[in-house]
C-alpha positions in Angstrom: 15.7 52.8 25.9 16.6 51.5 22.2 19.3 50.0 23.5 17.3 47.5 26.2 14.3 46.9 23.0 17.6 45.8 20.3 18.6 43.6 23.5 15.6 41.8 23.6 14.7 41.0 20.4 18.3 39.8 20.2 17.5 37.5 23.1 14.1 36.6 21.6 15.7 35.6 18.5 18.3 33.4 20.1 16.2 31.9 21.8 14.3 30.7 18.9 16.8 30.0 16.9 18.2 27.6 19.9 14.7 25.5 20.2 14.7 24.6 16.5 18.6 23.3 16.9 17.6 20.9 19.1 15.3 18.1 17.3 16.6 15.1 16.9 16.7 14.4 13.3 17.5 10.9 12.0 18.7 10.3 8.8 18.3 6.4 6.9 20.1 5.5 3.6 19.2 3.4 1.3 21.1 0.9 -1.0 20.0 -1.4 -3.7 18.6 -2.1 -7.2 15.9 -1.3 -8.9 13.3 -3.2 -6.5 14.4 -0.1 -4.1 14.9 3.2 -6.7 13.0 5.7 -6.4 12.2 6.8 -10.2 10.2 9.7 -9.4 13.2 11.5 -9.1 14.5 10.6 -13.2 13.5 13.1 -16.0 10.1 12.8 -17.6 9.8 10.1 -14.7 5.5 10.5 -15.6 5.7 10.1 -19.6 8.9 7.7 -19.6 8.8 5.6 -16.5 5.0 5.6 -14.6 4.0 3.7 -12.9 7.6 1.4 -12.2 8.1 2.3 -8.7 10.6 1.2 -6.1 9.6 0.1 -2.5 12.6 2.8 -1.4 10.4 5.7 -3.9 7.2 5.3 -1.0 9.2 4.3 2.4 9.5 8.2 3.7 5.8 8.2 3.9 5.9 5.2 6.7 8.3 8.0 9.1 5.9 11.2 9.0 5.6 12.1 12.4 2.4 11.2 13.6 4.2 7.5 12.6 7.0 7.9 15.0 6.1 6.8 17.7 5.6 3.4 16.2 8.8 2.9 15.4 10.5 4.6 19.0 11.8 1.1 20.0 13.8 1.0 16.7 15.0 4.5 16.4 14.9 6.1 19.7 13.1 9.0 20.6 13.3 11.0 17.3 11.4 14.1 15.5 12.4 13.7 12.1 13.7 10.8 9.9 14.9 11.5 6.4 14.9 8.8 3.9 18.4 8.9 1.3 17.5 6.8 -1.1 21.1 6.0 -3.0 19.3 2.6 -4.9 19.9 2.7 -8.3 18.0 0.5 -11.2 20.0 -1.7 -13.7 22.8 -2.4 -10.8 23.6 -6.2 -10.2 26.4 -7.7 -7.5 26.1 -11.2 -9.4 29.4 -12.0 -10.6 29.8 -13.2 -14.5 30.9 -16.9 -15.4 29.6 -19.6 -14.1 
C-alpha cells in the first residue's frame, strides 16, 4: 500500500513540475546610453541619483502579462518576457577628432 501512495505523489509531482517547464519565456536585452539605464539598480540610487531615469529603467512594466497579448504579432505567442537592461550611462560611440 505505501508503496502505490509514494508512487503517486511521485507522479503528481512530475507532473507539476513538467507544466511549469513548459511556458514560453522570452527574454529582450537592452543596449545603450544613459537615455536607456536603468539607475534604480546603482547604490543610494534614491539620495544620489532620483529622479534621472532611463526609458530602459520603466520598459518591463509595458510586458506584464495582461500586456501580452498586444504585442503577440511581435513576439509570438509568449507568457513571460524579461527585460535585460545592459545600457550603461556616461558611454559614447562618437569617435574623437574631428
Amino acid at each position: 500500500m505505501n508503496k502505490y501512495i509514494v508512487i503517486a505523489v511521485v507522479f503528481l509531482l512530475s507532473v507539476v513540475l513538467i507544466s511549469f517547464s513548459y511556458q514560453k519565456k522570452t527574454k529582450i536585452y537592452l543596449i545603450g546610453d544613459s537615455t536607456v539605464a536603468d539607475y534604480s539598480l546603482e547604490d543610494d540610487y534614491d539620495s544620489k541619483r532620483y529622479p534621472l531615469v532611463g526609458w530602459g529603467q520603466v520598459f518591463q512594466t509595458f510586458f506584464v502579462t495582461d500586456s501580452l497579448k498586444h504585442v503577440e504579432h511581435l513576439l509570438g505567442k509568449v507568457d513571460q518576457v524579461k527585460i535585460d537592461n545592459r545600457a550603461k550611462g556616461g558611454r559614447s560611440c562618437k569617435r574623437g577628432g574631428s
